[in-house]
Backbone as a chain_set.jsonl record, in Angstrom:
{"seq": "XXXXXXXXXXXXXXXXXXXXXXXXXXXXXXXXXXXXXXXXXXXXXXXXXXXXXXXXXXXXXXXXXXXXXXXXXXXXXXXXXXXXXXXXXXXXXXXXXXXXXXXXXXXXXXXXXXXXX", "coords": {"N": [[81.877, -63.239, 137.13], [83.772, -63.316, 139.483], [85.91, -62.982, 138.13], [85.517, -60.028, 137.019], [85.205, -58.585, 139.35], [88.826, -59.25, 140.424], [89.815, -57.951, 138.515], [88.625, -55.275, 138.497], [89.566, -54.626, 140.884], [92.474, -53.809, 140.008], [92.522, -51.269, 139.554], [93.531, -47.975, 139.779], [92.483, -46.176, 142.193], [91.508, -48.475, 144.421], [88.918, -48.037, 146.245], [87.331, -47.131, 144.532], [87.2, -48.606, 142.885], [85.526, -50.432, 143.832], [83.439, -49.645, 144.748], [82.173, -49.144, 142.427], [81.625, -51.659, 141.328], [80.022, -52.565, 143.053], [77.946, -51.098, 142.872], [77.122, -51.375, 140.38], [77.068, -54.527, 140.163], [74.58, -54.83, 141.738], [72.6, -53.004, 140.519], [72.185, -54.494, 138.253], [71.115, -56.968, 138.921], [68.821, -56.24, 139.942], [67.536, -55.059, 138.413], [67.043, -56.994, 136.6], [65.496, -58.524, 138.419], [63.634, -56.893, 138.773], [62.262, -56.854, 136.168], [61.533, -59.593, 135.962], [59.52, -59.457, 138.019], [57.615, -57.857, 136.834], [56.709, -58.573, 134.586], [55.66, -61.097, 135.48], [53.447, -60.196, 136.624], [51.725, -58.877, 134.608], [51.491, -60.657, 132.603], [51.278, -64.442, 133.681], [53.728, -66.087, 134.565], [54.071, -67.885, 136.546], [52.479, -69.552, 138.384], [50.289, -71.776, 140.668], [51.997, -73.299, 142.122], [53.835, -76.281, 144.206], [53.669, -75.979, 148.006], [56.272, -76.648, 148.661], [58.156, -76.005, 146.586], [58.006, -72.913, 147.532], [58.807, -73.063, 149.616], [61.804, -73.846, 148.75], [62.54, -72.078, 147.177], [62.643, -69.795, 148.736], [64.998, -70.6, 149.906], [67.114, -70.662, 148.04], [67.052, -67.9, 147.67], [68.342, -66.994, 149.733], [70.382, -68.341, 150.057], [71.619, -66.585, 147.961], [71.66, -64.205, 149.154], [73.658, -65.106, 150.82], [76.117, -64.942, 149.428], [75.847, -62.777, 147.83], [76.487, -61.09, 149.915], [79.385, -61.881, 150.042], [80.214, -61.521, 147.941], [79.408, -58.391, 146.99], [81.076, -55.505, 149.095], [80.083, -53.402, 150.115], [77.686, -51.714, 152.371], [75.37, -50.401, 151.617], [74.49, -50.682, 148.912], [74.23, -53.476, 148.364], [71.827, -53.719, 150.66], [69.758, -52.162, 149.794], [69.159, -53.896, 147.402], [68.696, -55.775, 148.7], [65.462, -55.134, 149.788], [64.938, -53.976, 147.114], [64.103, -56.699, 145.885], [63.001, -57.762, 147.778], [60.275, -55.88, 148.424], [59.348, -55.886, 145.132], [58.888, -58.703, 145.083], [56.66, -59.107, 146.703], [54.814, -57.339, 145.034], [53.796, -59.694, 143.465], [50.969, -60.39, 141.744], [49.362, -62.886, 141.152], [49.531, -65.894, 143.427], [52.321, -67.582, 143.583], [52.881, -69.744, 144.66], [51.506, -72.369, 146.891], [51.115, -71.569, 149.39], [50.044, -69.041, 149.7], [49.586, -65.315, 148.949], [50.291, -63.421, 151.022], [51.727, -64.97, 152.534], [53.92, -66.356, 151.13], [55.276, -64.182, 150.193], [56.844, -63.312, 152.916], [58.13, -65.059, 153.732], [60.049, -64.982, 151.36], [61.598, -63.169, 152.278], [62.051, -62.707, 154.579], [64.308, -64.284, 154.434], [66.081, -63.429, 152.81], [66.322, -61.453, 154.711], [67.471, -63.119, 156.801], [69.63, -64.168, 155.731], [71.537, -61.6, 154.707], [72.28, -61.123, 158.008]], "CA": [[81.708, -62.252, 138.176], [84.791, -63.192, 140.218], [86.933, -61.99, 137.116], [85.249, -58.846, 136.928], [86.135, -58.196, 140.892], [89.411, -59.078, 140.242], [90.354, -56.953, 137.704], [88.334, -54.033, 138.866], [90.265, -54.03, 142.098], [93.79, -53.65, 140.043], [92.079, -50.301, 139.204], [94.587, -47.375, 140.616], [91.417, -46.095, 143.085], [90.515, -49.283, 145.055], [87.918, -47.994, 146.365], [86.43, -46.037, 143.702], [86.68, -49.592, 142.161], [85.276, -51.687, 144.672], [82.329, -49.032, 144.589], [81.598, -49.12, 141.075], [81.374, -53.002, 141.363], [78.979, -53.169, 143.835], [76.214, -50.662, 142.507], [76.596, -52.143, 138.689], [76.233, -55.247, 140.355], [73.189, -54.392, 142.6], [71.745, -52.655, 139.612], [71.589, -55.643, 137.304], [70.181, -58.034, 139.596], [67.671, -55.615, 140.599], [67.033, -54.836, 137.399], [66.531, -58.308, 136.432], [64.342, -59.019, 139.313], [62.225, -56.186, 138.836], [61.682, -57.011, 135.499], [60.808, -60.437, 136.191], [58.45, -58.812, 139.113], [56.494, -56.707, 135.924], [56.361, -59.769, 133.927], [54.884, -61.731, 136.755], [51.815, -59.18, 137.269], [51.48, -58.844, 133.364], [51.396, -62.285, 132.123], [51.688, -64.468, 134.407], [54.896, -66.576, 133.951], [54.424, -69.36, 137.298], [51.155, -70.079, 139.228], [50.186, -72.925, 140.991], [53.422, -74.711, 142.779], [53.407, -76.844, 145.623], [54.966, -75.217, 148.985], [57.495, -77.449, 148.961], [58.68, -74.986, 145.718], [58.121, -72.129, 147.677], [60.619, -72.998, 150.73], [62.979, -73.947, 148.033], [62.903, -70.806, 146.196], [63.561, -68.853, 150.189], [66.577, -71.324, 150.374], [67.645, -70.311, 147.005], [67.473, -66.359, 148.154], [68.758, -67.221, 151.107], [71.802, -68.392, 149.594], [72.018, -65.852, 147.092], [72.026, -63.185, 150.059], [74.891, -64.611, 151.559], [76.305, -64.762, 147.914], [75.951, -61.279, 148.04], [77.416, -60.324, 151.392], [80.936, -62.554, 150.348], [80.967, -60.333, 146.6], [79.505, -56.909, 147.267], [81.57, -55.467, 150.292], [79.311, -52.391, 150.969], [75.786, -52.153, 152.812], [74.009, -49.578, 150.867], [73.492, -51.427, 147.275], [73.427, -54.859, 148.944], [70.744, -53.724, 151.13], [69.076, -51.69, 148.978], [68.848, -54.52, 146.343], [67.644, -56.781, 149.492], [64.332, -54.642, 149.665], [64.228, -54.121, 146.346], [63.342, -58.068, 145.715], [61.228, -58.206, 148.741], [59.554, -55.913, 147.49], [59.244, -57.056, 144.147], [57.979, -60.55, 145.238], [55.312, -58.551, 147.344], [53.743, -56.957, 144.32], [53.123, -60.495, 142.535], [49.489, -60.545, 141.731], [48.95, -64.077, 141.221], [50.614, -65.929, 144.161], [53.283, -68.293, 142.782], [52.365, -71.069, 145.498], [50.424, -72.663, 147.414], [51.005, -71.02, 150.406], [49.176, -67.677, 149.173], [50.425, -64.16, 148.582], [51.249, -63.008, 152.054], [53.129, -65.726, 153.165], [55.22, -66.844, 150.211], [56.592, -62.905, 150.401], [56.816, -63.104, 154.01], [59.022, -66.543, 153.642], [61.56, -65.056, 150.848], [61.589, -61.686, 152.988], [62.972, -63.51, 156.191], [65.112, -65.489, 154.137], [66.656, -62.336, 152.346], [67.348, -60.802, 156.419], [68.809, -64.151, 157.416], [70.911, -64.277, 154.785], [72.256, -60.864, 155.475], [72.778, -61.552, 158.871]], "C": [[83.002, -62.101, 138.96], [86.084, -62.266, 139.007], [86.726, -60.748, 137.062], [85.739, -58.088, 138.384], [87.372, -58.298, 141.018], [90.193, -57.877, 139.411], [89.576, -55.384, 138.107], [89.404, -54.188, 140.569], [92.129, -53.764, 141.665], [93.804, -52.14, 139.647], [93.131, -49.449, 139.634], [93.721, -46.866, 141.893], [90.698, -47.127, 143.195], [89.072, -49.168, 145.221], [86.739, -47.565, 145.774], [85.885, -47.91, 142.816], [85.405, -50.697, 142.884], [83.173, -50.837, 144.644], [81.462, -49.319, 143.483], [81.698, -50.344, 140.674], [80.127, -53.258, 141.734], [77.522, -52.351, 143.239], [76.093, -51.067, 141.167], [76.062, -53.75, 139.231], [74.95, -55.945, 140.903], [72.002, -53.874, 141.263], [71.284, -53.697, 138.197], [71.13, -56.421, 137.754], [68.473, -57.365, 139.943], [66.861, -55.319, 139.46], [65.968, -55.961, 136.944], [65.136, -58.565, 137.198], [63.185, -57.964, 139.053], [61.557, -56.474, 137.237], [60.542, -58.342, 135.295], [59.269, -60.537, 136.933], [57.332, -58.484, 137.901], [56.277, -57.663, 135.213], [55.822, -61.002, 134.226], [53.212, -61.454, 136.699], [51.401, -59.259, 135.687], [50.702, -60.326, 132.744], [51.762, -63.048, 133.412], [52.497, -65.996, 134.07], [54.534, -67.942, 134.774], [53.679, -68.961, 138.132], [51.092, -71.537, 139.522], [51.241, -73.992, 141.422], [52.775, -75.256, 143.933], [54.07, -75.731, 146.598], [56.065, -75.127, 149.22], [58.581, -76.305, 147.703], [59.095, -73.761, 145.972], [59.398, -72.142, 148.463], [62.258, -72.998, 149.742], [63.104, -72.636, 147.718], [63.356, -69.535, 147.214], [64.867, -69.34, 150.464], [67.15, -71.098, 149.418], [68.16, -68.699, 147.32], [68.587, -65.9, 149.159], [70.516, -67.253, 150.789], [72.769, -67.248, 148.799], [72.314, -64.078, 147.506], [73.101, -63.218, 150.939], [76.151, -64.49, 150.66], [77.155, -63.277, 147.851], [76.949, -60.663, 148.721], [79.194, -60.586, 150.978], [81.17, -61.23, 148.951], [80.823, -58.953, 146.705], [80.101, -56.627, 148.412], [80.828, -54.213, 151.048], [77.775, -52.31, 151.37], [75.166, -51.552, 152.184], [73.657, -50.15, 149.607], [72.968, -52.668, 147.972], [71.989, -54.449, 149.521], [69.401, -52.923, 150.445], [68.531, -52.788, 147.889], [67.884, -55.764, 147.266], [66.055, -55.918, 149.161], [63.823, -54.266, 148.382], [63.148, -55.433, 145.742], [62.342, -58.263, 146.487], [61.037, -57.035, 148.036], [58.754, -56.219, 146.462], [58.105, -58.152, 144.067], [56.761, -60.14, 145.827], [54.798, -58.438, 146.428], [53.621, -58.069, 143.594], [52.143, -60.413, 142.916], [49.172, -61.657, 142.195], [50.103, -64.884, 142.557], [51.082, -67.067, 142.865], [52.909, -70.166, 143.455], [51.473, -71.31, 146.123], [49.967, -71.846, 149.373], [50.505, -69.681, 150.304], [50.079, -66.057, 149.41], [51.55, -63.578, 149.746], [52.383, -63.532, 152.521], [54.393, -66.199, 152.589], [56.347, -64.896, 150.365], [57.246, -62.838, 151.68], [58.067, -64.183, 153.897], [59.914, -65.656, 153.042], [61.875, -63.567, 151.433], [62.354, -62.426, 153.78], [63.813, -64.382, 155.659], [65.993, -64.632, 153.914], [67.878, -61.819, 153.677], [68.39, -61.874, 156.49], [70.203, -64.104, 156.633], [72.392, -63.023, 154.986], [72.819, -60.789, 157.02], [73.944, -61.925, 159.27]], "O": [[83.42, -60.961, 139.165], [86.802, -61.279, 139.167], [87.761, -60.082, 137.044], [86.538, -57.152, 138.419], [87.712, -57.446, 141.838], [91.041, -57.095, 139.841], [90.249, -54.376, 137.892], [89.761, -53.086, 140.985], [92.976, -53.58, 142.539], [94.901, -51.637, 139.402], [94.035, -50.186, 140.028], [94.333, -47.177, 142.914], [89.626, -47.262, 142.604], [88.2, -49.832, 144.66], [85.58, -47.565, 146.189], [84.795, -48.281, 142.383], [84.649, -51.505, 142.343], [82.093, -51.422, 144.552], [80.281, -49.66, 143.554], [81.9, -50.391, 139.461], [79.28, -53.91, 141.123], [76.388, -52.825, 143.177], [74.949, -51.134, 140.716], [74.972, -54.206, 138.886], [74.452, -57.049, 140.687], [70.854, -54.3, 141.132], [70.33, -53.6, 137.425], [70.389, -56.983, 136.948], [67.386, -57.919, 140.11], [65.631, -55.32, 139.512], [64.738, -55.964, 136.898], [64.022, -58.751, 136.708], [61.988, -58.238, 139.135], [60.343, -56.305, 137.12], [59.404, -58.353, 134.824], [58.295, -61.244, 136.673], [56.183, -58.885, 138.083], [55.051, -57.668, 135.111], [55.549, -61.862, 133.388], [52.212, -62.172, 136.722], [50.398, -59.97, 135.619], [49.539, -60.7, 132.591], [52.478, -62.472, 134.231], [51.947, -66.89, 133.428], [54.58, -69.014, 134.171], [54.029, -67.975, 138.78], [51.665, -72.395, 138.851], [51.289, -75.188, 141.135], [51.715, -74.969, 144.491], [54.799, -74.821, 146.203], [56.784, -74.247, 149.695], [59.685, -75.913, 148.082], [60.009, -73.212, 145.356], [60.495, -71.621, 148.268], [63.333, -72.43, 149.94], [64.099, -72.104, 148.211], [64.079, -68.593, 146.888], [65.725, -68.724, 151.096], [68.319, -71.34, 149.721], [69.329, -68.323, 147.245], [69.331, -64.93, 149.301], [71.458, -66.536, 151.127], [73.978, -67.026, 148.871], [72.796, -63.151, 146.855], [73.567, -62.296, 151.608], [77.166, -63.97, 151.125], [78.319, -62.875, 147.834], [77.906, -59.976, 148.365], [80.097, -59.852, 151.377], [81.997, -60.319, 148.96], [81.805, -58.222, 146.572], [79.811, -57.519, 149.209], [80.912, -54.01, 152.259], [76.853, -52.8, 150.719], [74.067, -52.064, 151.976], [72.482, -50.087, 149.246], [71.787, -52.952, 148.171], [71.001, -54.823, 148.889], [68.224, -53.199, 150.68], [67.397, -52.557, 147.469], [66.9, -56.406, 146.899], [65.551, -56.241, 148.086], [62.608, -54.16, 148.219], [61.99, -55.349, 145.334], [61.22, -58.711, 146.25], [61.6, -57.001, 146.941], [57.643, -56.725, 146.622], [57.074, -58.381, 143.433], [55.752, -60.771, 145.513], [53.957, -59.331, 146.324], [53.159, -57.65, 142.533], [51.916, -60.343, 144.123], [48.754, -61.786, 143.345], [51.28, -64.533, 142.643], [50.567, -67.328, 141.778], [52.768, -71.259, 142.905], [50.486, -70.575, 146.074], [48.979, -71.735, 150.099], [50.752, -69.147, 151.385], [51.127, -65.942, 150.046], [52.761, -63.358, 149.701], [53.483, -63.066, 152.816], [55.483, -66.401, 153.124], [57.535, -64.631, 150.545], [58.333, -62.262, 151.641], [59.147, -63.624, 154.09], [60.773, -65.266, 153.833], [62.557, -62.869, 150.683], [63.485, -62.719, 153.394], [64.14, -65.334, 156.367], [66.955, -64.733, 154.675], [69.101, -61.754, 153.801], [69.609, -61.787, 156.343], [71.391, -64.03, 156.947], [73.578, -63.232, 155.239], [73.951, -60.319, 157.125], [74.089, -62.392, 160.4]]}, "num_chains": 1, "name": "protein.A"}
């Protein structure tokens, strides 16, 4: 990833590069995640954790939103790709933990903000 930011910024239009970084890389994560999301509700891939799984998996987002903030440099994909995941994690059917549907989305939702923050 860092190679790919490098070399797209020796582009001759910086910014055209720095652009066309951030929504390819907004659009494959999002991608990803939403597929994971449809493959969730379908089959269902991971039921039944402890809580202790769930907090982890908001401290994992968490991280991976400030992740975000240091590689993408513009707000509209980043934030756009934030709500796409919440999202996302909202429509699992089955919850994933033990803490039940609302709250496990509610957890990697407020983890997502902080992160941006």
């Amino acid at each position: 990833v860092g190679a790919v930011r490098v070399l797209s910024r020796r582009m001759v239009d910086e910014a055209r590069a720095i652009r066309l970084f951030a929504w390819s890389w907004c659009t494959i994560v999002g991608a990803t995640f939403v597929g994971v999301a449809v493959a969730q509700r379908q089959i269902v891939l991971v039921n039944g954790l402890a809580s202790s799984a769930g907090v982890a998996f908001a401290v994992l987002w968490f991280v991976c939103a400030l992740f975000q903030r240091q590689l993408v440099s513009q707000h509209g994909p980043r934030l756009l790709l934030v709500c796409l995941v919440g999202l996302s994690f909202l429509s699992f059917d089955p919850a994933m933990t033990d803490l039940g549907r609302p709250y496990e989305a509610l957890l990697l939702c407020a983890a997502l903000v902080l992160g941006e923050l």
